[in-house]
C-alpha positions in Angstrom: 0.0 0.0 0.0 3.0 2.5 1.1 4.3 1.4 -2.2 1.6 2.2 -4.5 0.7 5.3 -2.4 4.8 6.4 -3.1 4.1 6.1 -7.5 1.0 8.4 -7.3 3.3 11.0 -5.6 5.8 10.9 -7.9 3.3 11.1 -10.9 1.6 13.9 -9.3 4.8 15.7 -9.0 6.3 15.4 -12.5 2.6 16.4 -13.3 2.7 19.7 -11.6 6.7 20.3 -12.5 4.9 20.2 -16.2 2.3 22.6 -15.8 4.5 24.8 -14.1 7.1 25.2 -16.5 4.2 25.9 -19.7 0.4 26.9 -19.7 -1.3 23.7 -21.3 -4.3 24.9 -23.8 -7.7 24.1 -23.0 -8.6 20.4 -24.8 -11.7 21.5 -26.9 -14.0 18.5 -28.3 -15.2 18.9 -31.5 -18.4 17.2 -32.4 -17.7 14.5 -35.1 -20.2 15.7 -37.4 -19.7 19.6 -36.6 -19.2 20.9 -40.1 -19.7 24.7 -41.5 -23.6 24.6 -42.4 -23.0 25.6 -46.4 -19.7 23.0 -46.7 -22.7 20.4 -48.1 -24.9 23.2 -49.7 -23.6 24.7 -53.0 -24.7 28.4 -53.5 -24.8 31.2 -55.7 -21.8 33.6 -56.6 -22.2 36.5 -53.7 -24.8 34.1 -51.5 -23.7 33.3 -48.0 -26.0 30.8 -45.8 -27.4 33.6 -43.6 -29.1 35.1 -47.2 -31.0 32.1 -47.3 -33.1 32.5 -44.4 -36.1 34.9 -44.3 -34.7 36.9 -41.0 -31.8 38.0 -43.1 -34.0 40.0 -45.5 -37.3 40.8 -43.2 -37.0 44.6 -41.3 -39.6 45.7 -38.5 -41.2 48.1 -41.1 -42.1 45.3 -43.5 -44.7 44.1 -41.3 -47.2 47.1 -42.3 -50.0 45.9 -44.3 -49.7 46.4 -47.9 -53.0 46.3 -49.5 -56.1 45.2 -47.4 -58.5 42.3 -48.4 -61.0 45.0 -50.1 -58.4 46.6 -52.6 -56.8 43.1 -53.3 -60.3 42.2 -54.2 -60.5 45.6 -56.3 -57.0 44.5 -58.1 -58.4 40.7 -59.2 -61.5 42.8 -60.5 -59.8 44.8 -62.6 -57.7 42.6 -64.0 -59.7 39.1 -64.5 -60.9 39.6 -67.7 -58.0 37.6 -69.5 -59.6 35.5 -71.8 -60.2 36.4 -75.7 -63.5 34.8 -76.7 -66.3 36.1 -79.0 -64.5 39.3 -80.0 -63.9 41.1 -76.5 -62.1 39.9 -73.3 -64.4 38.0 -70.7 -63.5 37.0 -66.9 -63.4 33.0 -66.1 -67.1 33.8 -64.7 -68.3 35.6 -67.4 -68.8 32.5 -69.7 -72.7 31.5 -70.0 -74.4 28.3 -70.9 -74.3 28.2 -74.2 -71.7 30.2 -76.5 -71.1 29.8 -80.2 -69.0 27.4 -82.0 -67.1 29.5 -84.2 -65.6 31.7 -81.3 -64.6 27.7 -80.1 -63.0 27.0 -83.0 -61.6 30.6 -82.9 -60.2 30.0 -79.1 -58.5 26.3 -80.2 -56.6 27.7 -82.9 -55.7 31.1 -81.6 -53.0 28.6 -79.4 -49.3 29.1 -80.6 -49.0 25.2 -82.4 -45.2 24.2 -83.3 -44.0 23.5 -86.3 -43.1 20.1 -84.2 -41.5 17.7 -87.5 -38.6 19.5 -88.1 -38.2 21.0 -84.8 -38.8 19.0 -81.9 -38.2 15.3 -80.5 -41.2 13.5 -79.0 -40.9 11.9 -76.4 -36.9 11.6 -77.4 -37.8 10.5 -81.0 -38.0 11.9 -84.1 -40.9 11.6 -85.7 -43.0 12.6 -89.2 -45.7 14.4 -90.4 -48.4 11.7 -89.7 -47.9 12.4 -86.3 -48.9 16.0 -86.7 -51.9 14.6 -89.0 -52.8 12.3 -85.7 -53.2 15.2 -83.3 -54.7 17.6 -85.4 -57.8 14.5 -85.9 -57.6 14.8 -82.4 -58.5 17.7 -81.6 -62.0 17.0 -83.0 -62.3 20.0 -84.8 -65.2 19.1 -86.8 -66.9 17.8 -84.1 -68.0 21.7 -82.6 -71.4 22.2 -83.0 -73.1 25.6 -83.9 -73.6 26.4 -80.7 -71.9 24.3 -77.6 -73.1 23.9 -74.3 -70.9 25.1 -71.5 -70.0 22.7 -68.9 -68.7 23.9 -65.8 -66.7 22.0 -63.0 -62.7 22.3 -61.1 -59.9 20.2 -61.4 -59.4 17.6 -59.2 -55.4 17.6 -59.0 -52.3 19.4 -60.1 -51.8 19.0 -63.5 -50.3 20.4 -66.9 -52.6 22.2 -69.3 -51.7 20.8 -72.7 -51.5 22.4 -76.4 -52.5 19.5 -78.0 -54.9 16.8 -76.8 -52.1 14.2 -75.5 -49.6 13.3 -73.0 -47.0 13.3 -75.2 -43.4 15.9 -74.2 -42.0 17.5 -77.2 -38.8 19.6 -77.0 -35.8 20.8 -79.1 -33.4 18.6 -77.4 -33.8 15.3 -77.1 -32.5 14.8 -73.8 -33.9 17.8 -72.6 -36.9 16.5 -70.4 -37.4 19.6 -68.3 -38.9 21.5 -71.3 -42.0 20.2 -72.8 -43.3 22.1 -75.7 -46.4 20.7 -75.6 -47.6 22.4 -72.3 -49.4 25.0 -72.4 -49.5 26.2 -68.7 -50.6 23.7 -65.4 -53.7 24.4 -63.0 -53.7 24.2 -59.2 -56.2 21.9 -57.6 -59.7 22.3 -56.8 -59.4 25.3 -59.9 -62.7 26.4 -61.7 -62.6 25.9 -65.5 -65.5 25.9 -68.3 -65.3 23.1 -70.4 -65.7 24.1 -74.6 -64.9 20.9 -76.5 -64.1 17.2 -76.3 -60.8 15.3 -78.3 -62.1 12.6 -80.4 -60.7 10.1 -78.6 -62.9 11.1 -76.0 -60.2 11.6 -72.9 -59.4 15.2 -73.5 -61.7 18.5 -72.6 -61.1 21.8 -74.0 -61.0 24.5 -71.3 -60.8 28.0 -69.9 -59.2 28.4 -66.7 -58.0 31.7 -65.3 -56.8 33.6 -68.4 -55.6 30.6 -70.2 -57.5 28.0 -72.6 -55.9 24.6 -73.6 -56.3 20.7 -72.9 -56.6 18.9 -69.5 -57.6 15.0 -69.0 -60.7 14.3 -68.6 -60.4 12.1 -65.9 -58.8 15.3 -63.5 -62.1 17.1 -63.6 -64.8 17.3 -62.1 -68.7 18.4 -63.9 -70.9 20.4 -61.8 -74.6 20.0 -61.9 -75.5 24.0 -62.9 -73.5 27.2 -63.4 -75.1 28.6 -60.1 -73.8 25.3 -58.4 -70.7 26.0 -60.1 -70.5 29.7 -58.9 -71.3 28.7 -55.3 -68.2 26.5 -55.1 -65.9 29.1 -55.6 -66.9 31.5 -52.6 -66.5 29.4 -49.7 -67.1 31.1 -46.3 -64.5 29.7 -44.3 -61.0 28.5 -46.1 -57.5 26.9 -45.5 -54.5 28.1 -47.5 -51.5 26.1 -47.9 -48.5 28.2 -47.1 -45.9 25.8 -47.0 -44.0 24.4 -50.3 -46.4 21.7 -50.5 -48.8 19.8 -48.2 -49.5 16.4 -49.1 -53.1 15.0 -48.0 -52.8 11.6 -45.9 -53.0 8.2 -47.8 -56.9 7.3 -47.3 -58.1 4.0 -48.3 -61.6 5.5 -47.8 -61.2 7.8 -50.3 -58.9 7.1 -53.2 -59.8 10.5 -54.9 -58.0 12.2 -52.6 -55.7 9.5 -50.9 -51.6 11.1 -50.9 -52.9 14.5 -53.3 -50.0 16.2 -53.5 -51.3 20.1 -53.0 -48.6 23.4 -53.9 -48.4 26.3 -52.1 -51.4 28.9 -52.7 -53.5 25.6 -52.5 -57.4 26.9 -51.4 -59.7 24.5 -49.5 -63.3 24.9 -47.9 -62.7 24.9 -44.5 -65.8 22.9 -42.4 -66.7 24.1 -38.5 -66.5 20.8 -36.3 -70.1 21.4 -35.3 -70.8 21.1 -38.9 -68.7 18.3 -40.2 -68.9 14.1 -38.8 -66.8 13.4 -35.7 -65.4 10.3 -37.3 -63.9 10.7 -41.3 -62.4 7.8 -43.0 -62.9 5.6 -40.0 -60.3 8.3 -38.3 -61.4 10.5 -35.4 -61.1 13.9 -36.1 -59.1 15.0 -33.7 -56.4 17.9 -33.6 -57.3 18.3 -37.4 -58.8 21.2 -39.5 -61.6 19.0 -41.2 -62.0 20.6 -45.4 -64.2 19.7 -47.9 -62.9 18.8 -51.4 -64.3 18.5 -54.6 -64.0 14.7 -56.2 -65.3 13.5 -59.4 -67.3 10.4 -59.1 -67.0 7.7 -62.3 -69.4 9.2 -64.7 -67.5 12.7 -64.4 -69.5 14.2 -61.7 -68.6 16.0 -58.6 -69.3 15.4 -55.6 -67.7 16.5 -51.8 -65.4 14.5 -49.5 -64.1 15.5 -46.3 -60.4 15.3 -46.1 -58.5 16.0 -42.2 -55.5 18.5 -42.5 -53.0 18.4 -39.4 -53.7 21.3 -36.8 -49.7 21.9 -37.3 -49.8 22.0 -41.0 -47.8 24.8 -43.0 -51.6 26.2 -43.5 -53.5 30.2 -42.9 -57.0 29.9 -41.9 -58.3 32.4 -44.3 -56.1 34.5 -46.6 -52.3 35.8 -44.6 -51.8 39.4 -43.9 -49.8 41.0 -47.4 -47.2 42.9 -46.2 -43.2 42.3 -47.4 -42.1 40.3 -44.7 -44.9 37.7 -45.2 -44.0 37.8 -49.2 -40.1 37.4 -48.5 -41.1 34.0 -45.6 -43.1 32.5 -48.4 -40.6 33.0 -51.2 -37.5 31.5 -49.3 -39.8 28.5 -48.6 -39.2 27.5 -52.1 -36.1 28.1 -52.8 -34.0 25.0 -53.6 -37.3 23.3 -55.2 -37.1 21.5 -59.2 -37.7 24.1 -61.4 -40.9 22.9 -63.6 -41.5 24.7 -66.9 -44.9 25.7 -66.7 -45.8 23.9 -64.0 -44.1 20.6 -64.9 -43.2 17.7 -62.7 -45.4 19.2 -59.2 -42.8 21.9 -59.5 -42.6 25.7 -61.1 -41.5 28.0 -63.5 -40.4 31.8 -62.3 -44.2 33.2 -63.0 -45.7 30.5 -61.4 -43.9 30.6 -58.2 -45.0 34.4 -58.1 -48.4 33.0 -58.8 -48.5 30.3 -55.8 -47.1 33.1 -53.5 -49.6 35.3 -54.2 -52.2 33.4 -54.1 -51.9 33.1 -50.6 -52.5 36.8 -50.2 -55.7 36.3 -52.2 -54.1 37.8 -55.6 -55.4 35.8 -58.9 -52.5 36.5 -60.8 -52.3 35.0 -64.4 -50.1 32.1 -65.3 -47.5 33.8 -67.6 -44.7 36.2 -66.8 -46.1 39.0 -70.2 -49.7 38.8 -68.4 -48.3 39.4 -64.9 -46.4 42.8 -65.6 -49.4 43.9 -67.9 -51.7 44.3 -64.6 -53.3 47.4 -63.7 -52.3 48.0 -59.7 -48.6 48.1 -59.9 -46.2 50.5 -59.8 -44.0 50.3 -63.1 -40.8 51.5 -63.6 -39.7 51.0 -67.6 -35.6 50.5 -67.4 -35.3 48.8 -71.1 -33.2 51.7 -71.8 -31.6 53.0 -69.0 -28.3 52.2 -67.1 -27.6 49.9 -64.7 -26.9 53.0 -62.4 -30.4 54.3 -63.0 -31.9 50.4 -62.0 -29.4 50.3 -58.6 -30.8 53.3 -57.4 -34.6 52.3 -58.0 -33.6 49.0 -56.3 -32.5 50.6 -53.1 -35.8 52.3 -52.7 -37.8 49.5 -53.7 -39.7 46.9 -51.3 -39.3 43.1 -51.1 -41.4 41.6 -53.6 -41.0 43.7 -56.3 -41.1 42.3 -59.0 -38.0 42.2 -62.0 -38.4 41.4 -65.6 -37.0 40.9 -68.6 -37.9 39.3 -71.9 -38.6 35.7 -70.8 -38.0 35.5 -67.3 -39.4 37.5 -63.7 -38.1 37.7 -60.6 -39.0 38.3 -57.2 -36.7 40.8 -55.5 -35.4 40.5 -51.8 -33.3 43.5 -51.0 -30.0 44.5 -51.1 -26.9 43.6 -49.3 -23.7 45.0 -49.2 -25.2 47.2 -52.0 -25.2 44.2 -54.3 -29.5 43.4 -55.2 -30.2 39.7 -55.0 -33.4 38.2 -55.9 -35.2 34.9 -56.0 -36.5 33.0 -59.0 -36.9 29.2 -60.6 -34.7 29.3 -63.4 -33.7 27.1 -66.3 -30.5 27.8 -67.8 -27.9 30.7 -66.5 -24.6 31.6 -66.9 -22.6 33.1 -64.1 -19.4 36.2 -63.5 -17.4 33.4 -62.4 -18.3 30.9 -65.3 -15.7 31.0 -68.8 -16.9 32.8 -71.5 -20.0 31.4 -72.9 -20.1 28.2 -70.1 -23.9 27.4 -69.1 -25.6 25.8 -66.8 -28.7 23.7 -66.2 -29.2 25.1 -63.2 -33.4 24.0 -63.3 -34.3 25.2 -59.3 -35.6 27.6 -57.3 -32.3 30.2 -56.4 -31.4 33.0 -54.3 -29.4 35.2 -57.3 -26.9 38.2 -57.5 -28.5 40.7 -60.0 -25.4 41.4 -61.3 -23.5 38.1 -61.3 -26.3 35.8 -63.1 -25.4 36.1 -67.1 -28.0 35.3 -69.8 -26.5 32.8 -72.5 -25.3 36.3 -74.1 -23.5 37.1 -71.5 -25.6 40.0 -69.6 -25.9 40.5 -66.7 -29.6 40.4 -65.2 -29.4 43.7 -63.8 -28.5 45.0 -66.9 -31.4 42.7 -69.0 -34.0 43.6 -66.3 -36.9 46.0 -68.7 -39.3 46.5 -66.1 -39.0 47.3 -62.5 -43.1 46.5 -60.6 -44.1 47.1 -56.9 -47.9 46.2 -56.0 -48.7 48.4 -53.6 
């Protein structure tokens, strides 16, 4: 015992003969998996990791309401009347039971048709004029009666709208598959459209949705009985808004209409008080859940209601949210990073749809394309085709989050400036960069945060330099 008891005195003093000749440094543990938070996340030239969260850009003042439910309802009013049909320009609601044939025909042919044998692939093969004869039988021209009568209904799911009747994806390159040239535009769920025609083949209506005609399936809508019926739908007194990137409804073996329905941000659903709805849905009590009613189509095309439950938690607004900037710059950062989809592709968006899905959940009905958005009455223009980039800085620095930016082709959502560099957030396709070589590309197909002045077009300009049109909607 003495013995033992003599080593751990002479450790102990070699020990302290150590420390007192040099200071030994603290021991720090380092985490195994503590890594810098953008070492895994590729950015932008000029983006740091703190730009891509919403606190970066949001200020105290940005929390003053913009426009009030009243005037946003004044701005839609104003500017619904989108569609070309009979010789003037009618709103969505504005169609009646019975319209004539020829301003049908007029509406089928008035959409841009490619010349699609000697310039596109299908479906990643070549293919010959027959195929062109094929879908022009299709669309059933001679079919259109004198006068046609009007049904009227919503889609039941997210889908494209199509040029031509058919699922077929066309585009330039063949192994190009985010571009189909067959799609016209897409429509959210649980949208109101007026169906004009029928493909002969019998799976393909011919509709008008808001400010846009073109083909959906048949099988993703659903017929109401009447117009009034039809009008009734679309003003529901109470309402959920999805708000999040997407909410996807649960798997329901109950209801296979609306079992796993993927829904996009913007997404608008009748909202049912508990006294009214069943306490038990889909052999699932209903508690903790907002309980909504969606429309369904039952198997001869009809609609009909089903209750769906919607998580208490869910990235949801029970009515419309508050538009002020700060709310527009939370709901834009929630899709960044997200598959760009060219016009509405693949459950995902192009830059004028994500602008419409955001706004949307203000209570906006923007218009699908980028040309219709910046022709709105309500905004505040600023036309910069012509000046410098000076001139655009300086409107920049006094311009609000959510602004909008455009040039020819493409529209952008500003966030603000920093380090007196403007940055904005868009889906984009193809970009070029200040740090690529000369004339080097990129696929880039996603949802980015984006340096004005250091995202190139193919030709080498900057955006800030390209940007035409400056808008604020206030």
């Amino acid at each position: 015992m003495k013995k033992a008891l003599s080593v751990i005195l002479i450790i102990c003093a070699v020990l302290g003969c150590l420390c007192s000749c040099r200071r030994l440094d603290p021991i720090v543990l380092t985490p195994r998996n503590k890594v810098p938070e953008d070492e895994y996340i590729r950015l932008a030239p000029g983006v740091t990791r703190e730009m891509t969260s919403a606190e970066y850009w949001q200020k105290e003042e940005y929390n003053s309401t913009v426009m009030s439910l009243p005037q946003i309802e004044r701005f839609n009013k104003e500017n619904n009347k989108l569609i070309s049909f009979g010789g003037k320009s009618i709103a969505l609601n504005e169609y009646r039971e019975t319209v004539s044939g020829e301003d049908v025909k007029r509406l089928i042919n008035s959409i841009p048709l490619d010349n699609i044998e000697t310039e596109f692939f299908v479906n990643s093969q070549q293919i010959g004029s027959e195929y062109r004869y094929s879908l022009n039988q299709n669309i059933n021209t001679d079919g259109i009666p004198e006068r046609v009568n009007v049904k009227f209904g919503f889609s039941t799911e997210r889908a494209t709208l199509r040029k031509y009747p058919t699922a077929d994806y066309a585009n330039n390159e063949y192994d190009d598959l985010f571009h189909d040239e067959f799609i016209m535009s897409d429509y959210m769920p649980f949208a109101p459209l007026a169906v004009l025609h029928e493909s002969r083949d019998g799976l393909w209506y011919f509709v008008s949705l808001y400010g846009v005609s073109g083909w959906i399936e048949k099988d993703k809508t659903a017929i109401c009985p009447s117009r009034s019926d039809w009008l009734r739908r679309q003003e529901p007194d109470e309402f959920l808004i999805v708000t999040g990137k997407n909410l996807r409804l649960a798997d329901d073996p109950y209801c296979p209409q609306l079992s796993g329905l993927l829904l996009p941000m913007g997404t608008k659903m009748e909202l049912v008080s508990r006294k009214e709805a069943p306490e038990s849905i889909g052999s699932r009590y209903t508690y903790g859940n907002y309980i909504v009613r969606l429309p369904v189509r039952l198997s001869d095309g009809s609609i009909s209601d089903a209750y769906s439950l919607i998580p208490s938690n869910s990235d949801v607004s029970k009515g419309y949210m508050p538009y002020n900037f700060n709310n527009v710059i939370s709901l834009a950062l929630k899709l960044q990073g997200d598959a760009y989809g060219w016009a509405g592709s693949f459950n995902s968006n192009d830059c004028s749809g994500i602008i419409r899905e955001i706004f949307l959940c203000f209570g906006f009905e923007m218009p699908r394309r980028a040309g219709q958005q910046i022709s709105l009455s309500g905004f505040t223009p600023v036309d910069c085709s012509q000046r410098a980039d000076y001139f655009k800085m300086e409107t920049l620095k006094n311009s609000p989050p959510g602004t909008f930016i455009y040039y020819q082709g493409h529209i952008m959502i500003y966030l603000g400036m920093s380090n007196s560099e403007p940055f904005v957030l868009s889906s984009v396709g193809t970009i070029s960069t200040s740090e690529a070589k000369q004339g080097e590309t990129f696929r880039v197909n996603a949802v980015m945060i984006s340096s004005l002045q250091r995202t190139l077009r193919k030709n080498g300009e900057s955006w800030l330099t390209s940007a035409e049109k400056i808008l604020t909607l206030e």
